[in-house]
C-alpha positions in Angstrom: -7.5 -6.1 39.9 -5.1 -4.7 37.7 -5.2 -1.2 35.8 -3.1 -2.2 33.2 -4.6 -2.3 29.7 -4.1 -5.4 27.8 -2.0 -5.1 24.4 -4.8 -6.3 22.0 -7.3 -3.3 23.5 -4.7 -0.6 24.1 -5.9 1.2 20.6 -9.4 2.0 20.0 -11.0 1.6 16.6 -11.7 5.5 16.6 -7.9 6.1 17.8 -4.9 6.8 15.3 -2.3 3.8 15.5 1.2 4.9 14.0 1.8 1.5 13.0 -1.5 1.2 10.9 -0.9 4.4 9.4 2.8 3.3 8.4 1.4 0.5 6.9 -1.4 2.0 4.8 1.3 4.2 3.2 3.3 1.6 2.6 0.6 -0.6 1.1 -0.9 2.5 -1.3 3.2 3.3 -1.8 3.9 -0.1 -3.5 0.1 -0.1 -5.3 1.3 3.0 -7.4 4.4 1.4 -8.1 2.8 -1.7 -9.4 0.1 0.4 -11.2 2.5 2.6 -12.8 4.8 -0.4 -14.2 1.8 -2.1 -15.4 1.1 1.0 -17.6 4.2 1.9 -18.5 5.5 -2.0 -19.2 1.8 -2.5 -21.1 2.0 0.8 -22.7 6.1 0.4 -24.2 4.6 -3.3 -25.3 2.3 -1.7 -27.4 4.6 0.8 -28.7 7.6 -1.8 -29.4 4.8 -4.2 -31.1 3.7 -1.1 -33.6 7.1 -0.2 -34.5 8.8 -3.7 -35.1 5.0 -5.7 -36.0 
């Protein structure tokens, strides 16, 4: 028998994966970025649709 751990249950749920974390801040990176155009793109509509009715 081997003492080599397979790939799949090398990280514990309790332990901190690089990858994951990478991935997370990517993920919440790129939801402010989408959050912030929505309100700036919804909020300049709203402005340009006051000003030229």
């Amino acid at each position: 028998m081997s003492d080599r751990i397979p790939p799949e249950l090398e990280y514990a749920d309790t332990d901190a994966d690089p990858r994951r974390d990478r991935r997370n801040r990517r993920i919440r990176g790129v939801a402010w970025v989408v959050v912030a155009a929505l309100i700036i793109g919804g909020g300049g509509s709203t402005i340009l649709l006051m000003l030229f009715g």
